[in-house]
N, C-alpha and C positions, 0 to 999 in steps of 0.2 A: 166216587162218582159225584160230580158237581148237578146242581137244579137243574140247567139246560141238557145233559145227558140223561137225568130223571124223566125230565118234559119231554125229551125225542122220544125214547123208549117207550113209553107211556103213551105216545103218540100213534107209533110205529104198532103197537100192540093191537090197540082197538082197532086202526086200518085194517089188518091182517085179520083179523078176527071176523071183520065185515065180509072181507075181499075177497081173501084166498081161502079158509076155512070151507065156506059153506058147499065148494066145486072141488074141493082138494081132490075127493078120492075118486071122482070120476074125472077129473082131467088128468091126473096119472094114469089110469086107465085108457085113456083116448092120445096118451101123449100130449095135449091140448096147451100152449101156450096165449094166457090171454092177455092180449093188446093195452086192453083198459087197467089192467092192475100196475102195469107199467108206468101208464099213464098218470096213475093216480100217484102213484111214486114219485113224478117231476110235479104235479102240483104240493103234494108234503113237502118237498126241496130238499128231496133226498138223491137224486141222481145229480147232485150238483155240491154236495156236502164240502170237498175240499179243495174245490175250485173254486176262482176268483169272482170276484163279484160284478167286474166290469162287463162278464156276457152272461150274468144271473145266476151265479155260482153263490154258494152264504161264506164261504172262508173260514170254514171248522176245519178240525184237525182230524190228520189219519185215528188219532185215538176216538173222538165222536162217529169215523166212517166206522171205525171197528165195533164201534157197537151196535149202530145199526144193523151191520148185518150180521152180528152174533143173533139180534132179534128177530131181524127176518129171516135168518135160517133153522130156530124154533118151528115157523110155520111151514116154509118152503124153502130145500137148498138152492130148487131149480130157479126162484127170481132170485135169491140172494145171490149166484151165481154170476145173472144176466145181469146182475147192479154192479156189483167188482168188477164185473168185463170190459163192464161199457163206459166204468168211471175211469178203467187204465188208459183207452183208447182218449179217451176226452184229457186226461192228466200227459199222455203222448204229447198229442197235439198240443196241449200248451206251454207243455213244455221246448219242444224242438220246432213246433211249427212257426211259420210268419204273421205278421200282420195279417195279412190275406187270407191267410187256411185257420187264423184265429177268430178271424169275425165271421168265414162262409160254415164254420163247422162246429164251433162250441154252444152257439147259441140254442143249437136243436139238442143237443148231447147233455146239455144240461139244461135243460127244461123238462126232459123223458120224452120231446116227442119222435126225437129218435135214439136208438138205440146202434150202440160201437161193437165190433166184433175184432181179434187180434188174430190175423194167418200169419202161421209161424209154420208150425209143425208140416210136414210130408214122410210120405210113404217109407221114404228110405232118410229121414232125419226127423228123431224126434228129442232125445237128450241129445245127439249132436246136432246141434241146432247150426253147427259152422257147415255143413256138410249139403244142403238144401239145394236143389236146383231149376225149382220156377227160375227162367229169366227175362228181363228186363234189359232189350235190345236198344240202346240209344238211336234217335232218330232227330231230323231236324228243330220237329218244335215239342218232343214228348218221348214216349220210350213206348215200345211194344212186348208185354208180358204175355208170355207161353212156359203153362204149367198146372200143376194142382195141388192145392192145399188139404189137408184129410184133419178131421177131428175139429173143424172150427168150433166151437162156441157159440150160438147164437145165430148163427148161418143162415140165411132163409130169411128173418125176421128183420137182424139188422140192416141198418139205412148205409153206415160210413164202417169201412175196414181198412186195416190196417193193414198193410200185403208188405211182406218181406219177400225179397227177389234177390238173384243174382246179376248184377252188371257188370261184373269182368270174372275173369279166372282166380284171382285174387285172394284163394282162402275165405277168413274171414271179414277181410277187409273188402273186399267182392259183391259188399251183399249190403243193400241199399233198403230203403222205406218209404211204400208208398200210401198214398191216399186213396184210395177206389171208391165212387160211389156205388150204390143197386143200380139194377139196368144199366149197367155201360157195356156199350157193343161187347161182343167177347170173352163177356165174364159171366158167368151161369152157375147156379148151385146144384150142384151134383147129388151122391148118394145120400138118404137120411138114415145118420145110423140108428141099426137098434139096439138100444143100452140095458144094463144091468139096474144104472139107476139114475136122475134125473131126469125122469120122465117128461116132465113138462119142459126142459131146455132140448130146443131143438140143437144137433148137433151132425155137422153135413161137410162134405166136401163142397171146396169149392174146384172151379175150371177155370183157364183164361186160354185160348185160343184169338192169338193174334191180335187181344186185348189192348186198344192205343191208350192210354194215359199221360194228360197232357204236361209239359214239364212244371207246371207249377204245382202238381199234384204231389211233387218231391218232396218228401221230410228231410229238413235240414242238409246236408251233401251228401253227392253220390260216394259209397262207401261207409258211411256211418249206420247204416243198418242194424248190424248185428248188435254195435252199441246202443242202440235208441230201445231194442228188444230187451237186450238183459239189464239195463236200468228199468225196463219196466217191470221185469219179471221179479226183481226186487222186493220193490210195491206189490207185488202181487200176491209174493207169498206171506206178506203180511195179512192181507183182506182175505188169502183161503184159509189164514188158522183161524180168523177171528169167523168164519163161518163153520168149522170143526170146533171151534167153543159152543158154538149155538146147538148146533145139533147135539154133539156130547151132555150139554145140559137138558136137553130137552130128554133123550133119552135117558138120563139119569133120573128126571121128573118120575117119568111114566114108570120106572123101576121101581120105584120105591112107594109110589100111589098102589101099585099091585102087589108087591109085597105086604102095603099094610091091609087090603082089600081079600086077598086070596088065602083060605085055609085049608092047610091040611093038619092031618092028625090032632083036631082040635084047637090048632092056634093059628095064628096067625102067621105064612112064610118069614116076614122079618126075625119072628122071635128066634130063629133058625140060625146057630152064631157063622153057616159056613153062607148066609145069604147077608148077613151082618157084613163080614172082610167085606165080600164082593161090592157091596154100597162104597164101603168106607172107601176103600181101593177106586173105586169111579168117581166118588165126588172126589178125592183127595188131587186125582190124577188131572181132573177137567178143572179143577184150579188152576194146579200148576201152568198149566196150557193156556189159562188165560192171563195169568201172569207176565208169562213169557210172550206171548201177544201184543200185551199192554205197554212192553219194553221195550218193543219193538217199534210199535206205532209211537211214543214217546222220543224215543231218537228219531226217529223218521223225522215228526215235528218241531224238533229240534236242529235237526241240519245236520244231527252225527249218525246218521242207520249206521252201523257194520255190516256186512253181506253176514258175517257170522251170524246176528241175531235173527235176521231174518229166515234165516236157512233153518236156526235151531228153534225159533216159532211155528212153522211151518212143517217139520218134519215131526216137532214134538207133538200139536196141534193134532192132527192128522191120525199119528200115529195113534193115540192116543182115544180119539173117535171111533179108528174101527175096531180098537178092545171092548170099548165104554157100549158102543152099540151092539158088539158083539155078545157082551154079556147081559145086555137087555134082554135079548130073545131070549138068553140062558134062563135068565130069572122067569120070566111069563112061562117059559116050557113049551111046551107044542102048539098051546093058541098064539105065541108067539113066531111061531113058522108061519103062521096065515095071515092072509091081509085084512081080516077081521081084526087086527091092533096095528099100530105104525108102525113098530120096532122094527117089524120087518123091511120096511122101505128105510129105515133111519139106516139101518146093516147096508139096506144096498148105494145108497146115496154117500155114507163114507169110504166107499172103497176107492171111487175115483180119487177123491182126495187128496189120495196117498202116494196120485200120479202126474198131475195137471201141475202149471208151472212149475215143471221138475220135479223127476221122480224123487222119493225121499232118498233114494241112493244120491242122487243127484245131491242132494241136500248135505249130507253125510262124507260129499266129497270137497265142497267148497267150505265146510267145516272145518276138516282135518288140512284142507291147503291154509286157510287163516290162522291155525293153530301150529303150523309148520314154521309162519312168518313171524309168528309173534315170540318163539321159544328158540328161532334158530337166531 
């Protein structure tokens, strides 16, 4: 870890500490997403970490993004979440977008005063992601979207989305990307689900009925769609394992402050060699995870990613969380099933995890397809 990754984290700490801490357990409670901690995130020049500097982005690397929100998912998965979400949607657009959709939309995206959402997923497509059928009717000056997106991310809250749509018959190649702003005729958020865990991220269908979207709202050509999504999803599942390091470790914390804290039979649980492995076994394991995170994000920045690595960061990452968390509550015991300690939200907050940009089967299969290519 180089001085300026010291200096962010360090940074990043005391914010969270100020910020999110002192509301934490009653805004899970209330599901409550607040506005300002957001906000406070674009003035640190954190919602802008690996983006260019031309629309106020600093031009750090996926490995600095990654640790970021290893730390802010210490405090909270649900902002660390709504920071990876909003920073793919902004790394989309500067990627694939134009002139035009680069200077109307990055400027808010990375500064935090607004925030990016990615509609991908539906009802009847979710690891088939080629399968979707919002469409996107071509019209003289723009396209008319009729459809629903389910499980957004930040839904409700975000300003700019990213809407995958179908424009012709076409398979995969059918299925286009667009830009949506809030409020546009047509387009309405739907049901707010109720989750397991990430409470504070709101998480909602969206609706488009008869939705006009005017043609320059188009990312890059019709038909590149599906491409523009699974390059992002890429990136993606890099920033969810470096956020399953975070919690892993934080969970690991609290394991082993309780164990040296809590006695039975006269000693202290640690001195207990079957609560011994269990430590060893988690911290050993939530390394590994952040290794293989860090190697990811280092090709990333380097211009070599493999989908391999990313898939095996991300599946490892993940996986690896809901054990780590899983044996947190084990260690605390039954004050650990209540939410009089955190463990218990740390359990429920890693489950998704292990389903969001691809499921880890998902992971497991673009694995064993690079490992078909590389041996055949």
């Amino acid at each position: 870890m180089n001085e300026l990754q010291k200096t962010l984290i360090d940074q990043i700490n005391k914010y969270c500490q100020t910020s999110i801490l002192p509301t934490l357990e009653q805004d899970e409670e209330q599901s409550f997403f607040r506005s300002e901690v957001y906000i406070g995130f674009g003035e640190l020049g954190l919602t802008g970490i690996p983006l260019p500097s031309t629309f106020g982005g600093s031009e750090l690397s996926y490995l600095d993004f990654c640790y970021t929100l290893e730390t802010i998912a210490k405090y909270s998965v649900s902002y660390a979440v709504t920071l990876s979400v909003s920073t793919m949607v902004a790394s989309i657009i500067n990627q694939y977008g134009n002139d035009d959709q680069k200077e109307t939309y990055l400027p808010d995206l990375i500064s935090g005063k607004s925030i990016g959402a990615f509609a991908l997923t539906e009802s009847g497509s979710g690891s088939d992601a080629a399968a979707l059928q919002t469409t996107a009717k071509k019209t003289t000056d723009g396209y008319i979207l009729n459809g629903s997106k389910m499980f957004i991310t930040s839904a409700g809250i975000a300003k700019t989305y990213i809407v995958m749509a179908r424009t012709s018959v076409d398979g995969s190649k059918g299925i286009s990307a667009f830009i949506v702003k809030e409020n546009t005729p047509g387009f309405t958020i739907g049901k707010k689900e109720k989750k397991m865990g990430w409470k504070v991220s709101p998480t909602c269908e969206l609706i488009f009925q008869n939705c006009f979207i005017p043609e320059e709202n188009l990312l890059c050509k019709q038909g590149d769609g599906l491409k523009i999504a699974l390059s992002a999803l890429v990136r993606g599942r890099i920033t969810i394992g470096a956020i399953a390091v975070g919690l892993s470790q934080v969970a690991l914390d609290k394991a082993v402050l309780y164990s040296l804290e809590r006695k039975q039979f006269s000693q202290q649980i640690f001195e207990f060699q079957g609560i011994q492995f269990m430590l060893s076994d988690m911290a050993t394991e939530t390394e590994c995870s952040r290794l293989l995170v860090h190697e990811a994000a280092k090709q990333y920045d380097s211009g070599n990613l493999r989908q391999k690595f990313a898939a095996m960061a991300k599946a490892k990452a993940t996986d690896v969380c809901m054990n780590v968390t899983t044996d947190a509550v084990q260690i605390f015991g039954g004050v650990g099933y209540t939410s009089e300690y955190p463990v218990e939200r740390f359990m429920r907050d890693a489950k998704v995890l292990q389903i969001v940009e691809g499921t880890n089967q998902i992971q497991r299969v673009i694995i064993s397809r690079e490992l078909k290519k590389e041996y055949s």
